[in-house]
N, C-alpha and C positions, 0 to 999 in steps of 0.2 A: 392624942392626935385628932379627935374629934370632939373635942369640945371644946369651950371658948372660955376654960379660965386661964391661960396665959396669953402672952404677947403674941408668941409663939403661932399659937392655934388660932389669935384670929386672925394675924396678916393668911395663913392659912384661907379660911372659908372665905373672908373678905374677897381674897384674890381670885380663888377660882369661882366665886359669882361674879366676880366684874369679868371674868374672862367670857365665862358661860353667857354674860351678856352681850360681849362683843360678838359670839357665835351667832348667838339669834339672830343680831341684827345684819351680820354679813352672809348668812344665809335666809333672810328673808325674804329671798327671790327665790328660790330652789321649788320649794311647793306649787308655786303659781306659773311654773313655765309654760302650762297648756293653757291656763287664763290667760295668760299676758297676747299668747297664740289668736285668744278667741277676742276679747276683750277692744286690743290693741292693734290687732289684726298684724300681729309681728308672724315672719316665716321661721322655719324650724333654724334656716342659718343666722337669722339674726338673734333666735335665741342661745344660739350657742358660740355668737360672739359676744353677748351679755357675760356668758360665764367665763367666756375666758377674761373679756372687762374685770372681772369679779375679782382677782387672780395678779392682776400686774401688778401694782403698783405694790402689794407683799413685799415683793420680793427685793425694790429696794428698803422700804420702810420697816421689814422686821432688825435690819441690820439700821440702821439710820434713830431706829426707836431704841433698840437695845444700847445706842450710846446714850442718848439724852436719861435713860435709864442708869445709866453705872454713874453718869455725872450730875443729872437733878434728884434722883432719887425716885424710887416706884411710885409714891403715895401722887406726887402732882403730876405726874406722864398719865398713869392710871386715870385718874381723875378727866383731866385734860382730852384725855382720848375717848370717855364713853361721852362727853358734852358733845364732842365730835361727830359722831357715830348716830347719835340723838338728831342731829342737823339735817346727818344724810340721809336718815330713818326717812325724814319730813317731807325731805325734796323728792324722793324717791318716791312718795306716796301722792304727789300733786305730779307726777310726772306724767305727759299726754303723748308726747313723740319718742320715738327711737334715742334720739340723740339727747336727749332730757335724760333717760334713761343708761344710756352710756357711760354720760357723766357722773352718775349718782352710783354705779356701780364700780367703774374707776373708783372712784372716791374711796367708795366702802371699801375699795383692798386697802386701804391705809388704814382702818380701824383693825383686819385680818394681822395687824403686827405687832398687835398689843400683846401677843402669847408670849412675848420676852420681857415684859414687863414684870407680870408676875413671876416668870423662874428667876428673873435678878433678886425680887422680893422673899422668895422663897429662900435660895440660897444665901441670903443674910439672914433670914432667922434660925436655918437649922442646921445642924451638927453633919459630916457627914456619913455616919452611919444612917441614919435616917433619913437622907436624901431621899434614895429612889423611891421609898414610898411616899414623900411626901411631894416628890413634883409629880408623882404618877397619880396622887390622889387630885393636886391642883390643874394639872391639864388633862384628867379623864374626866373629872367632873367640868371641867370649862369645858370641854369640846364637847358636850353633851349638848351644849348649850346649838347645836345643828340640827339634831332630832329633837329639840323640844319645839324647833322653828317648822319642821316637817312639818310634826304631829301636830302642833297645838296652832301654828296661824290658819292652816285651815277650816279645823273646827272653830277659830273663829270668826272668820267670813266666812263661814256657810250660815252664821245668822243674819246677812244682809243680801244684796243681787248681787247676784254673780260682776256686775258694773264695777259697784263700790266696796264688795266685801274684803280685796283682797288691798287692797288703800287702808281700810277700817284697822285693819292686823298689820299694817307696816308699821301704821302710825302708832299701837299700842306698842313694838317693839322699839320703839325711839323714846314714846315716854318712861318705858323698864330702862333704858340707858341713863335716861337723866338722873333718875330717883336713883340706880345703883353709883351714879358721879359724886353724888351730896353724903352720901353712905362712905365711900372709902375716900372721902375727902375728909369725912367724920372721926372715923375710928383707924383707917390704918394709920403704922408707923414706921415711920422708916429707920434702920438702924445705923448709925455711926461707923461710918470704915474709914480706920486711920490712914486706909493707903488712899483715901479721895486726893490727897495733898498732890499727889505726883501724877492724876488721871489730869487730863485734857478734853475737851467734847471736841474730836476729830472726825465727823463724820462718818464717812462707810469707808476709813484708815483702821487696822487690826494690828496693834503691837503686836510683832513677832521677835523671834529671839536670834534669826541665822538669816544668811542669806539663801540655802535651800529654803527653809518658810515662806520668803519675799517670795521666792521665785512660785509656790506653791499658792500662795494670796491671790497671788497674782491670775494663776489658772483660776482659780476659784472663782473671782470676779468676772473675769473674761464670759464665763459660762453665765452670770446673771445677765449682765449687758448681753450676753447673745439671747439670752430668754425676752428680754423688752425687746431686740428690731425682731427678731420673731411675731412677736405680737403687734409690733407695731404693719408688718406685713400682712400679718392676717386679716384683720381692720382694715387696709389698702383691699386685698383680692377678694371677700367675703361677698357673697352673693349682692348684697346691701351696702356696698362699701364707706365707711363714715372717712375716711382719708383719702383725697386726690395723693395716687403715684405720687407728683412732683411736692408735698407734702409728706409722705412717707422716706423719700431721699432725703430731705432736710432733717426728720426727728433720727434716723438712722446712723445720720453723720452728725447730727447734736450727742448723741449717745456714745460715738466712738470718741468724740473731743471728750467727752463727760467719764470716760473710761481711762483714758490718758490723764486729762487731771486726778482722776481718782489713784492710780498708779504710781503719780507724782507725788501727792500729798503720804501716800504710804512711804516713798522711800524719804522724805523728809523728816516724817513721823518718827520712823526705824532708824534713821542715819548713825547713832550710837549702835544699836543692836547691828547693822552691818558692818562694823567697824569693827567687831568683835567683845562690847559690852553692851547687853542687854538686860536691862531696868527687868524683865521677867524671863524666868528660862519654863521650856514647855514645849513638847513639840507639835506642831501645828499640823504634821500628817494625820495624830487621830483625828482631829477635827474635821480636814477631808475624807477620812471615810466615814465620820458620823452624819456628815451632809452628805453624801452619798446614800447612807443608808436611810435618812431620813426624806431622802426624795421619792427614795420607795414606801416607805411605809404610811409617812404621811400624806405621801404625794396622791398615791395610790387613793387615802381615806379622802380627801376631801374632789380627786375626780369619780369616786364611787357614790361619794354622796351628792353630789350634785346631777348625777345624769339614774341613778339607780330608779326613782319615783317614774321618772320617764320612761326606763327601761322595761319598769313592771306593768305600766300600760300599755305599753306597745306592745310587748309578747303575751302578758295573761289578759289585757284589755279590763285592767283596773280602771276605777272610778280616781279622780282625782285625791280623793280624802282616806280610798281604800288604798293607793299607791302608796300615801303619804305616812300612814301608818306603818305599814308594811315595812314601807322603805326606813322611816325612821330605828327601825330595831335596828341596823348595821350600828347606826351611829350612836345607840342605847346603850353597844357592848364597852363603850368608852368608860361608863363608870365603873366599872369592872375589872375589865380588862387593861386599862393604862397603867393604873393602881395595881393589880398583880403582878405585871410586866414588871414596875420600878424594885416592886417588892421581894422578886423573885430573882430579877437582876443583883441585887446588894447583896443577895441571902445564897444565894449560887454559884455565883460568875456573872458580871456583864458580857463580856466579849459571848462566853460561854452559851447565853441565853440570849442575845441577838440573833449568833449562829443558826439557832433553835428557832427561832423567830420567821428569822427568814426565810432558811429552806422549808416552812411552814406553808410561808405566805406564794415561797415561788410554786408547791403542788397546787395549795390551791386555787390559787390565779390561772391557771392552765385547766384545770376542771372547770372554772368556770368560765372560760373559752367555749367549752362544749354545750353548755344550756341550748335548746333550742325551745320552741312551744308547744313540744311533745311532751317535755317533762311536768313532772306533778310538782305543782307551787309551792308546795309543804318543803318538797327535797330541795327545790332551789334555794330557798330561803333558809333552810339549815345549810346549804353551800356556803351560803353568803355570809350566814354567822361566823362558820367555821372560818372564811376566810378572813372574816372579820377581827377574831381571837387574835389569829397570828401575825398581823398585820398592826394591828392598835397595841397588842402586847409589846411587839418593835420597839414602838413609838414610846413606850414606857422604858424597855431595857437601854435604850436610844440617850432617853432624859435624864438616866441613871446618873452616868459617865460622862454629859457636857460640862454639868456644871462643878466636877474635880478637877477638869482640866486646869484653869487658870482662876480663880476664885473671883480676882480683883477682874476680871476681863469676863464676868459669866456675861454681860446685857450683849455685849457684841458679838462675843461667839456663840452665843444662843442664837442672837441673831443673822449671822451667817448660815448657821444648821436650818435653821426655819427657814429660811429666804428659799432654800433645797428642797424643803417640802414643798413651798409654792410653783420653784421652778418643774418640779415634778409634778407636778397637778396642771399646770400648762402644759408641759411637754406632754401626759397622756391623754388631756380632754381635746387636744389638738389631734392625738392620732383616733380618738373618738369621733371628732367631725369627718375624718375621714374614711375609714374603715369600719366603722361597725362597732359591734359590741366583741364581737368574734377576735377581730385586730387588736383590740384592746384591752383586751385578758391575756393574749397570748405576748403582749409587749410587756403588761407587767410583771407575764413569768420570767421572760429572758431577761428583763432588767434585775427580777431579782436575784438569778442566777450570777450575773457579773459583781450584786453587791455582795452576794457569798463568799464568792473568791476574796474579794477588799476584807470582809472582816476576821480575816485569817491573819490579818496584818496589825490587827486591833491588839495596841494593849490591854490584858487584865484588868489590871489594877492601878490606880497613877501612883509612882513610882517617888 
């Protein structure tokens, strides 16, 4: 599993560095939130409509990427997307205004959906006994790739002014994209699946096998589409606002015609499978509560990591570069923790070890409601681990169990499950802007209270 003399092991490390790369670069705003502050002379609400920028366009693309995945194959999407990622790196590193900056963070959510790239890749080279540890090894160590953007862009613009240092490390995180693009354009491979003959590249369409499923698809999407006019809303009323109202009515009703053909094209897609012969049988309800649960857990990690650097300057009145490290440990626990998660999931019970997962992540979520700047920083921060464990472990028992579902169908039901994480990371950096830290611990216990009850419903083992 970790080494590099079969095929096997290197679409393996291949993958989770191109993934780890795509982290870097879509978190390479996250460190710099108080520069951009001082720099830029950006207000607190414009920096945190930067993140939720950060965050949209996920959420159709990890589903939109996961097909051109099942149908071009990982090795050129992969590819494809760090040269991408490389561009935004650029643009974002020359950016002067607000709205330069917008754009470039838009943007970067569509590199945030490369993470189903590699589990398509994965799940064609491995067996599934050794799934969960091997997608838990590929997306612990890719997501790492957030804390390495914490930790290490700062330390390196702290060797330039405060002006240009933090430009200097955007742009080295664009040229790590390029050079990881030429690498698995190099050496990975993609493997042969005889069922490609009968796939189609249908956009954000999800083979289903019933007409409950359709009907179930159907909820699914509805909640993405309401997560984009949500943000498109936000952007309209944000203290800063980059969309006139009468702008915001137009993208909102573009969305809901773009919802309706999307719902179209599904039942044309399925039009056998409602008929009562479907090309794949499977049921689609786990998938809704794996996207459920995946909106917690990972929803949770990437609104934790994105606001946590912040959080620990404003209450312990950290240094930027001391915040940055500090904060980085949450997202450190990934390479650890995703990988025991998958591992432990296979070797235990998935449903079993999600369970575990979650009512983990809902005490500690709620403990950490209660921090105030009375506490000792030591205890917080082993809070934060702890809640970190149960929460990225999730995420791992989570990835166990997508890719048994429907084998031929993993890029797009991967990528509906992620799209969940993102709309979960919107949904809580949004009740962030509003509420506090206090609000926003306590929303992710009671959500993950509701996803407890869902995985009681969770099959086992696929059948």
């Amino acid at each position: 599993m970790f080494g590099f003399e079969g095929t096997r092991q290197t679409a393996l490390h291949l993958s989770w560095f191109a993934f780890f790369l795509t982290f870097v670069a879509w978190f390479n705003m996250a460190p710099f939130n108080t520069t951009l502050m001082i720099v830029l002379e950006f207000s607190q609400a414009q920096i945190d409509t930067l993140m939720i920028c950060n965050l949209v366009l996920t959420l159709p693309a990890r589903i939109f990427i996961g097909g051109l995945a099942d149908y071009f194959g990982p090795r050129k999407v992969f590819s494809g997307l760090l040269v991408f990622a490389s561009l935004i790196c650029f643009q974002f590193a020359l950016a002067t205004t607000f709205e330069e900056c917008v754009f470039s963070r838009l943007m970067m959510g569509i590199v945030g959906g490369g993470f189903v790239v590699g589990i398509k890749m994965i799940s064609d080279h491995f067996p599934d006994r050794e799934m969960g540890l091997a997608q838990g090894i590929y997306a612990g160590w890719g997501n790492f790739g957030s804390a390495a953007a914490i930790f290490s862009l700062p330390l390196i613009a702290d060797n330039f002014p405060l002006e240009t240092g933090w430009r200097v490390a955007v742009v080295c995180s664009g040229i790590a994209c390029l050079v990881g693009a030429m690498a698995y354009w190099k050496w990975a491979e993609d493997i042969f699946m005889p069922h490609k003959q009968f796939l189609s590249f249908s956009g954000f369409s999800i083979e289903i096998s019933s007409r409950k499923d359709f009907i179930l698809q159907t909820v699914l999407l509805a909640f993405i589409y309401a997560g984009l006019i949500l943000v498109v809303w936000k952007l309209e009323a944000s203290t800063h606002p980059i969309i006139h109202t009468n702008i915001a009515w137009i993208l909102s009703a573009g969305l809901l015609f773009l919802f309706g053909a999307n719902i179209r094209k599904c039942y044309r897609v399925n039009k056998d499978s409602l008929n009562g012969r479907p090309r794949w049988e499977y049921s689609f309800s786990q998938v809704a509560i794996l996207s459920l649960a995946y909106a917690l857990t990972f929803g949770s990690e990437l609104a934790i990591v994105s606001i946590y650097p912040e959080w620990l300057q404003t209450i312990f009145g950290l240094t930027v570069v001391g915040a940055g490290v500090a904060g980085s440990s949450y997202a450190f626990l990934n390479l650890f923790t995703r990988p025991f998660g998958g591992w432990i999931a296979g070797r235990w019970g998935r449903k079993k070890m999600l369970f575990v997962f979650v009512l983990g992540g809902m005490l500690a979520t709620f403990a950490m409601s209660q921090v105030s700047n009375d506490w000792p920083l030591p205890v917080v921060l082993l809070l934060a681990l702890t809640c970190g464990i149960f929460l990225q472990g999730g995420n791992g028992a989570n990835f166990a169990s997508v890719p048994l579902i429907r084998k031929e169908l993993t890029g797009k039901l991967a990528g509906l499950v992620g799209a969940y994480g993102n709309l979960g990371a919107i949904i809580f950096l949004s009740v962030w802007s509003v509420t506090g830290a206090k609000g926003f611990f306590l929303t992710l216990s009671g959500f993950a209270a509701i996803v407890l009850f869902a995985v009681i419903f969770l099959e086992g083992e696929r059948k």
